[in-house]
C-alpha positions as CSV (number, residue, x, y, z in Angstrom):
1,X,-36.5,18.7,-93.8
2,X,-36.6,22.4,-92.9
3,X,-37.6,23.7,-89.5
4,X,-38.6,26.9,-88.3
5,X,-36.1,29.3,-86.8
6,X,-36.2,30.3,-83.4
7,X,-38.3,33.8,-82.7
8,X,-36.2,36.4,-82.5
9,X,-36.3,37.5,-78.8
10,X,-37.4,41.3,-78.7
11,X,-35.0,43.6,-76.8
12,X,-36.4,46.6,-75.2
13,X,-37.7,48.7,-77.7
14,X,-35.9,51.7,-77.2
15,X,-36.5,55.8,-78.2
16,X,-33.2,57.3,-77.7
17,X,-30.0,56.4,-79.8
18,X,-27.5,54.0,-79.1
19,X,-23.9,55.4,-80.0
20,X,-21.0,53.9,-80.7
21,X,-17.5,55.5,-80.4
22,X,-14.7,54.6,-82.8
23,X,-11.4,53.8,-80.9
24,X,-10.0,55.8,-83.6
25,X,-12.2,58.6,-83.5
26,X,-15.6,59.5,-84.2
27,X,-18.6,58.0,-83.6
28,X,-21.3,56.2,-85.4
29,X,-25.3,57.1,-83.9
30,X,-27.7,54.4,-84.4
31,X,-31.4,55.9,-84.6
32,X,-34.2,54.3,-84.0
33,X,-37.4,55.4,-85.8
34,X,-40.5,53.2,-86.8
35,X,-41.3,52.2,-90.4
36,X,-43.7,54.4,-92.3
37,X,-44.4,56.7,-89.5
38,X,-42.5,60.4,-89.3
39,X,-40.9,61.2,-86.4
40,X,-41.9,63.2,-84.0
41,X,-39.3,66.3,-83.7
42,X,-38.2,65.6,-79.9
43,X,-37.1,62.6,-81.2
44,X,-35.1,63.0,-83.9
45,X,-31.0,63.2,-83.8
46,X,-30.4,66.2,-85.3
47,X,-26.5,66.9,-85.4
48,X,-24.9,64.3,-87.4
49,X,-22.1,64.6,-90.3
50,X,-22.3,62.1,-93.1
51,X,-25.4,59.8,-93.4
52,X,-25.1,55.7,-93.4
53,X,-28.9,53.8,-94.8
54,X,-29.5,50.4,-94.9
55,X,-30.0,50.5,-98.8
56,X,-28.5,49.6,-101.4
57,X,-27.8,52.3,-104.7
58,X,-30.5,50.5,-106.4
59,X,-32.8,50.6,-103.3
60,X,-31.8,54.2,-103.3
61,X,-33.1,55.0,-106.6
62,X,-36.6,53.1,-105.6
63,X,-37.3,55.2,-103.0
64,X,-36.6,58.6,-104.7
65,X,-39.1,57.5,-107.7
66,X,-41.7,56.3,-104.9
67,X,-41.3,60.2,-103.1
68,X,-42.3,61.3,-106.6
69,X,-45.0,59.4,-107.0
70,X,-46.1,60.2,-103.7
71,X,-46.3,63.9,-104.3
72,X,-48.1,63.3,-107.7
73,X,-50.5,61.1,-105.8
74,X,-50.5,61.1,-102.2
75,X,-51.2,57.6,-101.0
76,X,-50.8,55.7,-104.1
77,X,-47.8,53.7,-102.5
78,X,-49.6,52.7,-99.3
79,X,-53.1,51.7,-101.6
80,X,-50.8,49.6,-103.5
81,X,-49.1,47.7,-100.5
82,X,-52.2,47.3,-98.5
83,X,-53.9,45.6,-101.9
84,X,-51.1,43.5,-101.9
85,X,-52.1,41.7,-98.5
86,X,-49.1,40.4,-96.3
87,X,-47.2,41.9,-93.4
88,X,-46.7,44.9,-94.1
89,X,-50.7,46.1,-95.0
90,X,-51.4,44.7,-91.6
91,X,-48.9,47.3,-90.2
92,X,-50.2,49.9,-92.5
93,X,-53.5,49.4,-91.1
94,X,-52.7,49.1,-88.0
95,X,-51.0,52.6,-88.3
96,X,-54.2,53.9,-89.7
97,X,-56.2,53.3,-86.9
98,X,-53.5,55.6,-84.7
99,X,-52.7,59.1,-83.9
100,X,-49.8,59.2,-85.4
101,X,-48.3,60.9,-88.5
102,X,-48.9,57.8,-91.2
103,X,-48.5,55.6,-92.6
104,X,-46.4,56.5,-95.0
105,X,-44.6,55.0,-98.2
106,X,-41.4,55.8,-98.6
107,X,-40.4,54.9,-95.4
108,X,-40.4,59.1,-94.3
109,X,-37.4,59.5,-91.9
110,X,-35.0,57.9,-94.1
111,X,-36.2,60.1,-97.2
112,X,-36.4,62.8,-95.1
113,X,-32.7,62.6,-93.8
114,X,-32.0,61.5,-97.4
115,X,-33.3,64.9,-99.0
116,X,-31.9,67.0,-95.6
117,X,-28.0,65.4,-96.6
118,X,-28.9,65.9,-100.3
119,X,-29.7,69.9,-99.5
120,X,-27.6,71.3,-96.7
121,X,-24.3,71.3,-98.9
122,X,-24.1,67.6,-99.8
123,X,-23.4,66.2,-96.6
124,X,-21.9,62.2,-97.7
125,X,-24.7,59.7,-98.0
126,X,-23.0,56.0,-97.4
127,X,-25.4,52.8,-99.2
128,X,-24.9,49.7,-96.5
129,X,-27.2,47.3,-98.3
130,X,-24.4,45.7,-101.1
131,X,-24.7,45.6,-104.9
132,X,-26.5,42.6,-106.4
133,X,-23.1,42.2,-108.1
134,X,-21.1,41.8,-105.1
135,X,-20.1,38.0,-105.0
136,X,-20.5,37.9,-101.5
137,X,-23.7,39.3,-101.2
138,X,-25.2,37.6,-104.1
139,X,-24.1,34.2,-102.5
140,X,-26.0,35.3,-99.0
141,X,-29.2,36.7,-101.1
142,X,-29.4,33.4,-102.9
143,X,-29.4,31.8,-99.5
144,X,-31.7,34.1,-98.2
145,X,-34.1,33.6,-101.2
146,X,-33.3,29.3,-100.8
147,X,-34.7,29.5,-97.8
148,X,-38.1,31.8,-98.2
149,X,-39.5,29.8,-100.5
150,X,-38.9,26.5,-98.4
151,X,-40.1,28.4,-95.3
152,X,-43.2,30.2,-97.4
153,X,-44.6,26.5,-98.5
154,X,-44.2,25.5,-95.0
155,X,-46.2,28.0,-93.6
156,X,-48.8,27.8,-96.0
157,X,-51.6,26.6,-93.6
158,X,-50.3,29.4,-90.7
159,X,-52.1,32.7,-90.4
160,X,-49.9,35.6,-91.0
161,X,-52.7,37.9,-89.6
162,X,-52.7,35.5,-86.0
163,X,-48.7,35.4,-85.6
164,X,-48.7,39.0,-86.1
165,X,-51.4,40.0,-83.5
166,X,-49.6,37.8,-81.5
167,X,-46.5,39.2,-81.7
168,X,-47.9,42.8,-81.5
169,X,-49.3,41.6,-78.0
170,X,-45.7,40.8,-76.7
171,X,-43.9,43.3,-78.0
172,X,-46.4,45.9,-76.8
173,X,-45.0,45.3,-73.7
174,X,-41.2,45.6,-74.7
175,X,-42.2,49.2,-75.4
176,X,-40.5,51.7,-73.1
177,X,-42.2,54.4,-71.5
178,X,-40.5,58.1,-72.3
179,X,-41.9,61.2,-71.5
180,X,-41.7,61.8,-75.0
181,X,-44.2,59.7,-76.3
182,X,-48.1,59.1,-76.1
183,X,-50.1,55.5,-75.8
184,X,-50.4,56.1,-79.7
185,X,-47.2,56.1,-80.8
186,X,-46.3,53.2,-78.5
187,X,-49.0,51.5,-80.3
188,X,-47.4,52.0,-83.5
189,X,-43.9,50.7,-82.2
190,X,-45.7,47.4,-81.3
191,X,-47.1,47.2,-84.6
192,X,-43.7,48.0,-86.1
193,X,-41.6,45.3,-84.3
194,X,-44.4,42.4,-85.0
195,X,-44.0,43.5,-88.1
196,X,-40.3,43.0,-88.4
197,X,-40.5,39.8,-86.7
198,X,-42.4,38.8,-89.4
199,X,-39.6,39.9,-91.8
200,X,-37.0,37.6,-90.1
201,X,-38.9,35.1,-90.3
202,X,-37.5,34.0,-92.9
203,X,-33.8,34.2,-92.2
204,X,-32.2,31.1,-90.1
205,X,-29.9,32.5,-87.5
206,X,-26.9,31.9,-89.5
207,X,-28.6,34.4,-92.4
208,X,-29.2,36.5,-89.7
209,X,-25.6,37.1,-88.0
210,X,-23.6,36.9,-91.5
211,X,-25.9,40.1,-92.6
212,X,-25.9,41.6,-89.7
213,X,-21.6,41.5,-89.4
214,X,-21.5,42.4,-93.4
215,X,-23.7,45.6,-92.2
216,X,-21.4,46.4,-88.7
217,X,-18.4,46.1,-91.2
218,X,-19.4,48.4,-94.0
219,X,-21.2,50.7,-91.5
220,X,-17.2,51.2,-90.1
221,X,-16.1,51.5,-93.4
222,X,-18.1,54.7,-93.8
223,X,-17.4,55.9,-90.7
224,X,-13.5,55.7,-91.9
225,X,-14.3,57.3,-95.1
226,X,-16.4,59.9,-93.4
227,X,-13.2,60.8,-90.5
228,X,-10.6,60.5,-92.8
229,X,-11.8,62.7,-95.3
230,X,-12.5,65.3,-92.5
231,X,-9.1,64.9,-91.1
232,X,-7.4,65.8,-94.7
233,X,-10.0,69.0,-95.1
234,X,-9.8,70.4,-91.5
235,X,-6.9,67.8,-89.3
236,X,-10.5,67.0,-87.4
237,X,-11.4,63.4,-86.5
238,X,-14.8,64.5,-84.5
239,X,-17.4,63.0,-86.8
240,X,-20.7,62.0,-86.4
241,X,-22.2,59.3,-89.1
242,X,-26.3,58.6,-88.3
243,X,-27.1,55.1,-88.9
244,X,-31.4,55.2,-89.6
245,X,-32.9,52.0,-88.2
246,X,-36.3,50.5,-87.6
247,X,-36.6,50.7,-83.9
248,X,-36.8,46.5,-83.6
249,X,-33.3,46.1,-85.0
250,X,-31.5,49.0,-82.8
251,X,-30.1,46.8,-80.4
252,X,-28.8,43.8,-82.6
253,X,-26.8,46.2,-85.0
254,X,-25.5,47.9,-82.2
255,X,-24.7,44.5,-80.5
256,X,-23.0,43.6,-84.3
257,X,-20.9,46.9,-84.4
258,X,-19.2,46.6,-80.8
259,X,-18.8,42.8,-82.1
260,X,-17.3,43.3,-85.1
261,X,-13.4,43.3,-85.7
262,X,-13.7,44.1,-89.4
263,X,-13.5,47.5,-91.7
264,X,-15.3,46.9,-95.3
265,X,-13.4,49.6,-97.0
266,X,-16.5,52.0,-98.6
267,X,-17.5,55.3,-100.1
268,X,-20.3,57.7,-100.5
269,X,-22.2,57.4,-103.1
């Protein structure tokens, strides 16, 4: 018999970076934006070295051909999502009903930061998200994927529309208040987190905290990769790697990368 994971407790959902400094230099930013939405400017961390996303090189490749389709036919990729029903058109709509730039498919701030390393002299993109054809990843997805489709017959007879409302309720009041932002996009970060509750659903707490390490480990690794290389070019250890993340999950890969005692040796791609 399966039972339900514990809801993840929501953390404060936070606007300004969290940072973490390497003991052997350098620092890794973790930046919290919201999914589908762009950025306000004010908010953005604009002074970073070598950029870490939670994708993998596949996932990589996915959301390059979605930008194109996007400009051929704006809003294609959010028709086809919201058609598709689940979580993620009830963000979408939500989103719609705001003052806010979106929604928008590809996620914009990490195609955004994507095409801005891509352009400014090929500053080093790092892929987080392992291959399929890592062992050790493969093991965890087939786990992961165990476990969705006992959890998705169980929940069957639940509302996904009622959870999520619900959920957008309490963590509408997680939301801090900044200076920076409006009722609007405050809104949206509401939506956003009841959203990626939604998304962990699935995921027992065990899932949860051997991804979450794997991701603090290779996160380090590119933050070696990035510092060492700098130190052969220029004898400079001072780098900044930006680490994109949805704004619900800032805190608990933060928590995993002061947690973590493991490097996962990695390169740019």
């Amino acid at each position: 018999m399966i039972t339900l994971r514990r809801v993840m407790e929501l953390p404060c959902l936070k606007w300004e970076s969290l940072i973490y400094q390497d003991p052997e230099g350098g620092k890794i930013v973790i930046w919290p934006h919201l999914p589908c939405v762009v950025m306000p400017n004010s908010l953005r961390y604009k002074k970073w070295d070598g950029l870490a996303l939670l994708y993998s090189k596949d996932d990589i490749t996915i959301l390059k051909q979605e930008h194109k389709d996007e400009i051929k036919s704006p809003g294609i990729n959010v028709d086809a999502v919201m058609a598709s029903g689940g979580a993620m058109s009830l963000l979408l709509r939500d989103i719609q009903n705001l003052d806010v730039n979106g929604p928008s498919i590809p996620d914009p701030e990490p195609i955004r930061l994507l095409k801005h390393a891509e352009n400014t002299g090929g500053k080093p993109i790092y892929t987080i998200i392992p291959e399929i054809t890592d062992k050790n990843w493969e093991a965890w997805y087939s786990k992961y994927a165990d476990n969705q489709v006992k959890l998705i017959n169980l929940l069957k007879t639940i509302s996904t529309s009622r959870r999520y409302v619900k959920n957008r309720l309490k963590a509408s009041k997680k939301v801090e208040i900044s200076e920076k932002v409006n009722s609007d996009l405050g809104a949206a970060a509401a939506a956003g987190a009841s959203w990626w509750i939604e998304e962990q659903r699935v995921l027992t707490e065990e899932l949860i905290e051997e991804r979450d390490q794997r991701f603090a480990a290779r996160i380090k690794g590119a933050l070696h990769d990035l510092r060492d290389r700098r130190l052969n070019e220029s004898n400079d250890s001072d780098v900044t790697l930006l680490v994109p993340v949805h704004q619900a999950y800032l805190e608990q890969l933060y928590d995993s990368l002061n947690k973590s005692v493991r490097v996962e040796k990695i390169e740019r791609g």
